[in-house]
C-alpha positions as a Markdown table, in Angstrom:
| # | Residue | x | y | z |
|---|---|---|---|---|
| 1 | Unk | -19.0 | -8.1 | -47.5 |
| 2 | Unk | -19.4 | -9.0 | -51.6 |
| 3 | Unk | -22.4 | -6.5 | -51.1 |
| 4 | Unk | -19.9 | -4.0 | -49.8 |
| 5 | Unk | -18.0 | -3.7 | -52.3 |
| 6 | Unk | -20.2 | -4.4 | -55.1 |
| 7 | Unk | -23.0 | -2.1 | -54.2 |
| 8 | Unk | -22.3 | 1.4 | -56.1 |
| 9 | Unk | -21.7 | -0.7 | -59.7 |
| 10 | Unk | -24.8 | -2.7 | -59.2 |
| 11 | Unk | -29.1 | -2.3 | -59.1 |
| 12 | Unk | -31.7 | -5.1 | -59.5 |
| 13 | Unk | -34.7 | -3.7 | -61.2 |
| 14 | Unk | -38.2 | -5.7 | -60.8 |
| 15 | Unk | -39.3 | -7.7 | -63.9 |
| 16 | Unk | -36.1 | -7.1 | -65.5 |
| 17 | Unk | -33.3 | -8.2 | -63.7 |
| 18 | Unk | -29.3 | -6.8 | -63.1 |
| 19 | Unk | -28.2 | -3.3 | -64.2 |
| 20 | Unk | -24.8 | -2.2 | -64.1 |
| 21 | Unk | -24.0 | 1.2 | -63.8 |
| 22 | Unk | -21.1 | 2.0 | -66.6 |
| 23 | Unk | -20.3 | 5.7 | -65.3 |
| 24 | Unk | -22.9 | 7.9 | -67.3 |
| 25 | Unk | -26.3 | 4.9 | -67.3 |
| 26 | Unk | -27.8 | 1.9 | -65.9 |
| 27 | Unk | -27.0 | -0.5 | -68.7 |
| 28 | Unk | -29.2 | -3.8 | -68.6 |
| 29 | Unk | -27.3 | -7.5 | -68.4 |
| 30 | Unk | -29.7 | -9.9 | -68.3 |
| 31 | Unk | -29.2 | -12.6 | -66.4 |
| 32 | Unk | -26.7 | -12.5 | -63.8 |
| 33 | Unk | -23.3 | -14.6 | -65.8 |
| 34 | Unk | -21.6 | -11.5 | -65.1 |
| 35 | Unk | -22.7 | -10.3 | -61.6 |
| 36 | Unk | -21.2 | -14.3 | -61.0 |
| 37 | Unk | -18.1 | -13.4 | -62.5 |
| 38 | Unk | -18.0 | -10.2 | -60.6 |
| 39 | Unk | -18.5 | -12.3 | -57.4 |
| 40 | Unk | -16.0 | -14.8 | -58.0 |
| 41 | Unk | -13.0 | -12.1 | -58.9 |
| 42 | Unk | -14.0 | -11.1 | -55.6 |
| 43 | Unk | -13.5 | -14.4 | -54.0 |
| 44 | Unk | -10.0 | -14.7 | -55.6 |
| 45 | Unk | -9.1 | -11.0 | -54.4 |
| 46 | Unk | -10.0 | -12.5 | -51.0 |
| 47 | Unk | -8.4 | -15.8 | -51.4 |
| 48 | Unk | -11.3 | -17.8 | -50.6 |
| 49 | Unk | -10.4 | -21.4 | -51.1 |
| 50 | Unk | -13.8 | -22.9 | -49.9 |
| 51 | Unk | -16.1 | -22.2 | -52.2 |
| 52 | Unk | -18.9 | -23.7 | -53.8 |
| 53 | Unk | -22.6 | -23.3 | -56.2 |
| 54 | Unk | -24.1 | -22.4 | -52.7 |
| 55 | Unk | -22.2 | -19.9 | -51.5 |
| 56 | Unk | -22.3 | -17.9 | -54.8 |
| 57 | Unk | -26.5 | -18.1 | -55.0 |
| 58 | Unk | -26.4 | -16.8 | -51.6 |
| 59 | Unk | -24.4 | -13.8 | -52.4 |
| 60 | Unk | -26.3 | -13.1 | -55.3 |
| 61 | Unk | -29.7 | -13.2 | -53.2 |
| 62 | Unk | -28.3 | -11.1 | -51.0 |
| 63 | Unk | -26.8 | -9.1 | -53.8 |
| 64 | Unk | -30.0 | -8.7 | -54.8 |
| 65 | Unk | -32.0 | -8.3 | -51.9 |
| 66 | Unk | -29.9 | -5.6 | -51.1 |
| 67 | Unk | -29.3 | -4.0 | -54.4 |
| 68 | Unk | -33.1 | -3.8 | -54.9 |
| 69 | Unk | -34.0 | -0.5 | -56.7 |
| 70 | Unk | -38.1 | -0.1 | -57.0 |
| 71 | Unk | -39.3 | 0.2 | -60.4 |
| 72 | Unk | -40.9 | 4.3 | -59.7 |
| 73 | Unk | -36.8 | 4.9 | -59.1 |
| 74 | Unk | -36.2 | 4.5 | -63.0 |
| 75 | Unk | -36.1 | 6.6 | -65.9 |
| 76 | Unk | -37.6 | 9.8 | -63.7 |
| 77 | Unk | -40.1 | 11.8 | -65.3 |
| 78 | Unk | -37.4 | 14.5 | -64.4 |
| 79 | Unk | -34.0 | 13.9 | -65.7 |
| 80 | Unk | -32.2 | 13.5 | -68.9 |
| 81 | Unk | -28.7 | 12.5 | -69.3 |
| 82 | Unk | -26.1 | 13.8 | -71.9 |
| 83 | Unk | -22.5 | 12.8 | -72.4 |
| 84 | Unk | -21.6 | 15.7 | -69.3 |
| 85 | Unk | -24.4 | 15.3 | -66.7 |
| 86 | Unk | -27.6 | 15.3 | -66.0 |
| 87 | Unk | -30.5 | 18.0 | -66.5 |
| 88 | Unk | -32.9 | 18.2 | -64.3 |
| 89 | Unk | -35.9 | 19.7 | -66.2 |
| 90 | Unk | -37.8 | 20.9 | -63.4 |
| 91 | Unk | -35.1 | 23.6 | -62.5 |
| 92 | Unk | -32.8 | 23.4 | -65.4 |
| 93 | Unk | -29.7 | 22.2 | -62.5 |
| 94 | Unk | -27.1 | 20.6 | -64.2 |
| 95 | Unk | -25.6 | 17.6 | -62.1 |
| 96 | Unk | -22.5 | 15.3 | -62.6 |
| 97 | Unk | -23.0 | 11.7 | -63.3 |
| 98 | Unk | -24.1 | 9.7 | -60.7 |
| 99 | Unk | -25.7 | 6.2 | -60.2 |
| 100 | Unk | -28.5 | 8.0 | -58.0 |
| 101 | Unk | -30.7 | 9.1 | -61.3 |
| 102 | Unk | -30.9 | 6.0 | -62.4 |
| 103 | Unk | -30.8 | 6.7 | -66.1 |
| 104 | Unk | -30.6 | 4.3 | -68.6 |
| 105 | Unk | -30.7 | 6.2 | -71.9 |
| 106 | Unk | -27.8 | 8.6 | -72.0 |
| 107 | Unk | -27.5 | 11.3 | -75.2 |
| 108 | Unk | -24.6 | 11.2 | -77.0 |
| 109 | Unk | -23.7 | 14.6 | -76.8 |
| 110 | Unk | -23.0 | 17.9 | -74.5 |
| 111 | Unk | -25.5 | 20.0 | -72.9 |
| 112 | Unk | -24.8 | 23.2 | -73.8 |
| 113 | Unk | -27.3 | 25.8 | -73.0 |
| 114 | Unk | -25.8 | 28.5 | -74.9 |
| 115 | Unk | -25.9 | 26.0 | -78.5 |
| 116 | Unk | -27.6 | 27.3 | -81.9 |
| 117 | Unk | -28.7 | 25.2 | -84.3 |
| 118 | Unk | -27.8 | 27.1 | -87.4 |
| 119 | Unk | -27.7 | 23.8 | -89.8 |
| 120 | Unk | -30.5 | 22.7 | -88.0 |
| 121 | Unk | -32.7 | 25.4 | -88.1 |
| 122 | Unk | -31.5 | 25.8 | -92.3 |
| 123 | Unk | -32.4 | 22.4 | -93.1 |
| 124 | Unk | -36.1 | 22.5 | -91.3 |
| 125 | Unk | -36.3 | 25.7 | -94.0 |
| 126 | Unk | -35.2 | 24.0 | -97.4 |
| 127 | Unk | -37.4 | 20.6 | -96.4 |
| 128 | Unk | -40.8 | 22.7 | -95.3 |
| 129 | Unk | -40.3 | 26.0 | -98.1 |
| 130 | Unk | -40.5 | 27.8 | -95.2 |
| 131 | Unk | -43.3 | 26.4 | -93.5 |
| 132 | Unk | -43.4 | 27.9 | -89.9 |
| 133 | Unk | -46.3 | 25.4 | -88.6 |
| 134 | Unk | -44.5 | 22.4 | -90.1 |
| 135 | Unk | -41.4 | 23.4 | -88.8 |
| 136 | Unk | -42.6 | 24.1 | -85.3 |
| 137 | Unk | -44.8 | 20.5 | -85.6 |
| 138 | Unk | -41.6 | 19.0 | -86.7 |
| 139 | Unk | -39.5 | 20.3 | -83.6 |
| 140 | Unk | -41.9 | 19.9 | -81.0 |
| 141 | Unk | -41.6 | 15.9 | -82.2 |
| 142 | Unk | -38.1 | 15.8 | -81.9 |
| 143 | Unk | -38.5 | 17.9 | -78.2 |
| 144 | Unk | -41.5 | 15.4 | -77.1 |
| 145 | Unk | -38.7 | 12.1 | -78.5 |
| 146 | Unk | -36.3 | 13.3 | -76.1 |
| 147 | Unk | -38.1 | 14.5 | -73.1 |
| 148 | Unk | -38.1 | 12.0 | -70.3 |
| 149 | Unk | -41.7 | 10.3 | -69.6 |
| 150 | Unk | -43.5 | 9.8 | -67.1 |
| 151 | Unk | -43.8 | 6.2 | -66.7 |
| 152 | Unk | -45.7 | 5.8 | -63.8 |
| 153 | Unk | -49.3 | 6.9 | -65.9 |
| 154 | Unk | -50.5 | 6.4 | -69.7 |
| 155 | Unk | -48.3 | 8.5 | -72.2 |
| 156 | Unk | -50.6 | 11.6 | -73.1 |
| 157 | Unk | -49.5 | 11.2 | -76.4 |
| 158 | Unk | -49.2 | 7.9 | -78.7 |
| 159 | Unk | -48.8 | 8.9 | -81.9 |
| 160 | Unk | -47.0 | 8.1 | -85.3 |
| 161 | Unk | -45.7 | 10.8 | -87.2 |
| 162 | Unk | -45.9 | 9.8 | -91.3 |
| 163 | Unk | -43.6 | 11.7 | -93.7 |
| 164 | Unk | -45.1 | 12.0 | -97.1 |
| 165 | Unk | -43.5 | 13.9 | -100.3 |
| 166 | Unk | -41.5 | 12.8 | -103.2 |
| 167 | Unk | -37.6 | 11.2 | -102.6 |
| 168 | Unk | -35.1 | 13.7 | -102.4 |
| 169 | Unk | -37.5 | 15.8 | -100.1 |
| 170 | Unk | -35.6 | 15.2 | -96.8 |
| 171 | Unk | -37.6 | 12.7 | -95.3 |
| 172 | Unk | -34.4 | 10.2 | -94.8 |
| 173 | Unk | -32.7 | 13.4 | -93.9 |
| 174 | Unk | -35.2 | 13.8 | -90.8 |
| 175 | Unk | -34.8 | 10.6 | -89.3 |
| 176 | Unk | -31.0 | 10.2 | -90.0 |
| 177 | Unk | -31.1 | 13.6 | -87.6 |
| 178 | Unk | -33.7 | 11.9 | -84.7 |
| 179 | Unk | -31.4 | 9.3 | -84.9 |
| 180 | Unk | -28.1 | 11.3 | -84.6 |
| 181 | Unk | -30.0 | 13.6 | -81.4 |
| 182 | Unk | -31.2 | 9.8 | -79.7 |
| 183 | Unk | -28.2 | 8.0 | -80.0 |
| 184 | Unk | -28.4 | 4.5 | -82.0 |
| 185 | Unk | -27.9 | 2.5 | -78.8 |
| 186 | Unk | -31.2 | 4.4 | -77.6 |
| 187 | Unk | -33.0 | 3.3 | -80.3 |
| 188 | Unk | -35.4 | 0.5 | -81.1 |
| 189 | Unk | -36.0 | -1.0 | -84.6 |
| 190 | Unk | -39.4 | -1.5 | -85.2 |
| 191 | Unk | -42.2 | -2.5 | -87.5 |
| 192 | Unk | -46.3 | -2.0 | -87.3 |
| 193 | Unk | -46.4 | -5.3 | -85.6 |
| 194 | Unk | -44.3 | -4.8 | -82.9 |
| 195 | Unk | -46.5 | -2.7 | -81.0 |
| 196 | Unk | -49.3 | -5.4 | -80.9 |
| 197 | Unk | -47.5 | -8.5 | -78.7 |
| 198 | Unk | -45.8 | -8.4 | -75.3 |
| 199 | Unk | -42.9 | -9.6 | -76.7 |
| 200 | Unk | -42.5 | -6.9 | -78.9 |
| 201 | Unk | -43.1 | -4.1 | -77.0 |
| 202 | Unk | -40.3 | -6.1 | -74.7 |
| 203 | Unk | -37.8 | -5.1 | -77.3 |
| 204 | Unk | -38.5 | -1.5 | -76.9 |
| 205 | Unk | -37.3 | -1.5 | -72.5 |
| 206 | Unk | -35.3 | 1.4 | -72.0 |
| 207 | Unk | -35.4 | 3.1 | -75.4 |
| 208 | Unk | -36.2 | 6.4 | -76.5 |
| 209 | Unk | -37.4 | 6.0 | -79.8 |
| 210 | Unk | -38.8 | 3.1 | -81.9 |
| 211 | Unk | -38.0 | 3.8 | -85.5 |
| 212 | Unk | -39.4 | 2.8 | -88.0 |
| 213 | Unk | -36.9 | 1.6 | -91.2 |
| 214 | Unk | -37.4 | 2.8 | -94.6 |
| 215 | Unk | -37.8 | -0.8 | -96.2 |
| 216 | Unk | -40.0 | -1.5 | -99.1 |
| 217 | Unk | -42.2 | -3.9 | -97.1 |
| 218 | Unk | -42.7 | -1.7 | -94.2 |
| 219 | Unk | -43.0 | 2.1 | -95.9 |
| 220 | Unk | -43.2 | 2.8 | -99.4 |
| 221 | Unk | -40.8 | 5.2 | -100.6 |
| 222 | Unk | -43.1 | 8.0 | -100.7 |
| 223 | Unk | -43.5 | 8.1 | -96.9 |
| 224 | Unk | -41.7 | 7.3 | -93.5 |
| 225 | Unk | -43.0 | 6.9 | -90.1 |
| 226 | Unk | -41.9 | 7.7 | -86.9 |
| 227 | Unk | -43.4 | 6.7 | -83.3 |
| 228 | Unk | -43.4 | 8.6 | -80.3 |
């Protein structure tokens, strides 16, 4: 019965534990405090009186057992979610919401086919002078950031992107835009080290993009770097 009516607003994902699904993503909890507290407001709805540490680890084994969403399921290779649906990129159908895609990066902004970029595409013009191989280079990272991966094979492309020139040049300016078309809470901070431990590349679960700040010790202020 707790399964019942739990089921739509919950997924267990291998390795990492509970989702819960918050109307546009799969947004990771950690360990299960709140599926608990989910489980016991559903007790008091019921009026259960008898009640007890066993009965709630059974319901959230079965919870679990039942709410058990395969790791191939997640992130597909194929969708990407923005603030009014979901794309899917093999066709280009646009879809509402729904728990089915199991995304858990969502952009923070329309899709709007018809869009121009007008400041966009003037800013890539002022920070190249005009450069129509940088620009393209510079547009086709910001299109391979955003694409969803396929996770179940090696990335084809692993790469850092370092932005050299003098300050004032628009390098800041480039990532404060990455940023702004990922969404912050699809972002991972990061440093060179991070990439080298388990536990680091832990951090970066469900993000898009691990940036890279600007600080003294990390870049100097003549360049910044990016990761794909």
């Amino acid at each position: 019965m707790t399964w019942a009516v739990l089921k739509e607003g919950w997924a267990y994902r291998p390795s990492l534990g509970w989702y819960r699904w918050t109307g546009k993503r799969w947004e990771t909890i950690g360990d299960a405090t709140l599926l608990a507290a989910e489980i016991g407001r559903f007790f008091d709805a019921q009026n259960w009186q008898q009640r007890n540490g066993g009965l709630y680890a059974y319901c959230q084994e079965e919870m679990a057992r039942r709410c058990f969403v395969p790791e191939p399921f997640w992130d597909s290779a194929h969708y990407l979610s923005f603030e009014n649906g979901v794309l899917d990129t093999r066709d280009n159908s646009f879809h509402d919401h729904g728990p089915q895609f199991y995304c858990t990066c969502s952009l923070p902004y329309a899709y709007d086919l018809a869009a121009s970029c007008p400041n966009w595409l003037r800013y890539l013009g002022q920070a190249t002078g005009e450069d129509q191989q940088l620009q393209q280079l510079l547009r086709a990272w910001c299109k391979w950031i955003l694409s969803p991966k396929d996770r179940t094979r090696k990335s084809p492309i692993e790469k850092s992107l370092d932005l050299v020139g003098r300050k004032g040049s628009g390098k800041g300016t480039f990532l404060d835009i990455l940023m702004q078309l990922v969404g912050e809470e699809n972002c991972g901070v990061s440093s060179p080290d991070t990439f080298s431990t388990p536990e680091g590349l832990g951090q970066l679960i469900d993000k898009k993009w691990p940036s890279i700040p600007t600080h003294p010790a990390i870049c100097p202020e003549s360049a910044i770097s990016t990761k794909s």
